[in-house]
C-alpha positions in Angstrom: 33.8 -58.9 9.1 30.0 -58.5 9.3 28.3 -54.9 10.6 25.8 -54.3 12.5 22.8 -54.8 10.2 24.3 -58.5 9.0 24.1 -59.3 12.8 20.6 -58.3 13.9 17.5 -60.2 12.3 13.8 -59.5 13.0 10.8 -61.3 12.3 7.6 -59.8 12.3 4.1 -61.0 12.4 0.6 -59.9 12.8 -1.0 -60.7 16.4 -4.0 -59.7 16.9 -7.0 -57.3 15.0 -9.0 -55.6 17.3 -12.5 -54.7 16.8 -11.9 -51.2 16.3 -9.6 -52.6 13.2 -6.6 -51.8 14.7 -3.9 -54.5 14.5 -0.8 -55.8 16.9 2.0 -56.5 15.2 4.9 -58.4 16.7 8.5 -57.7 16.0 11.0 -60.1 17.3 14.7 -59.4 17.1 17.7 -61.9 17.3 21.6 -61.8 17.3 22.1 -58.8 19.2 25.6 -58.6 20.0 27.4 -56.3 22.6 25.5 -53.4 24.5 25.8 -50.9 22.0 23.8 -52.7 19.6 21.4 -53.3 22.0 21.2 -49.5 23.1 20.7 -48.1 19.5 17.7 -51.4 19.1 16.3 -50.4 22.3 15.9 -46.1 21.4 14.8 -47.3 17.7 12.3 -49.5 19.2 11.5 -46.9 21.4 7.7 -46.1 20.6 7.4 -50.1 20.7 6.3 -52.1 24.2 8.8 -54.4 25.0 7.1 -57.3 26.1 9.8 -60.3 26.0 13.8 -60.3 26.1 16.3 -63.2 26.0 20.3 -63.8 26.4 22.3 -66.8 25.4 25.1 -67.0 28.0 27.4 -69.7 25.3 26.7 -67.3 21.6 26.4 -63.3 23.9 23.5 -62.6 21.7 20.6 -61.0 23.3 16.8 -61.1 21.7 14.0 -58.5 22.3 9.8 -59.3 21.8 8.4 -55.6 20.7 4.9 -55.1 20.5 2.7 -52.5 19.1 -0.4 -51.2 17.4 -1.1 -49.8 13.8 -4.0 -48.2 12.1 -3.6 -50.1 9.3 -1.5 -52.9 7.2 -0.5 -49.8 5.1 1.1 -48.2 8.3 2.7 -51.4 9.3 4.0 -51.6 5.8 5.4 -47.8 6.0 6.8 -48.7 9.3 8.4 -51.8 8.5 10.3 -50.4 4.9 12.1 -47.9 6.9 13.0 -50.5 9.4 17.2 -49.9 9.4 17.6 -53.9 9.9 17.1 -57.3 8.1 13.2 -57.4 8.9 10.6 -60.3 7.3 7.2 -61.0 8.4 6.0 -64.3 8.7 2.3 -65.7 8.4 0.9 -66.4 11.9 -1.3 -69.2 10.0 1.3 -71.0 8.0 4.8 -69.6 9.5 5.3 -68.7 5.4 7.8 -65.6 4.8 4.8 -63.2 3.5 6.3 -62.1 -0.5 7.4 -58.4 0.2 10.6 -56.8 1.4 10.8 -55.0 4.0 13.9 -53.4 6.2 17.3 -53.3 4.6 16.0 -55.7 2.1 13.7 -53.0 1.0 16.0 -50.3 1.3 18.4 -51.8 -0.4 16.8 -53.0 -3.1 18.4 -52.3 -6.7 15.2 -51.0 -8.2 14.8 -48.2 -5.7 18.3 -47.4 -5.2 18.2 -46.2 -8.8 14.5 -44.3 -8.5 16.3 -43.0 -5.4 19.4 -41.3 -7.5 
């Protein structure tokens, strides 16, 4: 039986940097399953515009566009390691998985499990 966290995907990516050198990320968040789910995404993502949602009637999975702006990469980064869900960000110039983990992938990860201990 898979949990919660198998279920839930995001992909990130960076939208826009403003001239102040600010940048808009973009979190997009698929295979939300049943209402609960979706209230614990929605009050995580809570400091996050919601700018886009979706439901598939035939799967019952719901998807949510976020949106929201950082200082800095390094802030994104910070953000996006303590992210409780499967979470990659993608190139917006080549659609690429960029090479770092992020989310449960992060915070799972063997090598900081065992710093962590």
């Amino acid at each position: 039986m898979s949990t919660e966290e198998d279920t839930m995907s995001a992909t990130g990516w960076k939208h826009l940097k403003m001239d102040n050198d600010e940048i808009v990320y973009i979190v997009q968040v698929d295979r939300i399953v049943g209402k609960r789910k979706e209230n614990k995404l929605l009050k995580e993502m809570s400091d996050w515009n919601l700018c886009g949602d979706g439901f598939n009637p035939k799967t019952r999975e719901s998807m949510y566009i976020f949106k929201k702006t950082f200082q800095s990469e390094k802030d994104w980064m910070s953000w996006g390691r303590s992210f409780p869900y499967n979470l990659v960000e993608i190139s917006p110039k080549s659609s690429k998985k960029k090479p770092y983990k992020l989310g449960l992938e992060y915070l799972n990860s063997p090598r900081r499990r065992k710093n962590g201990q």
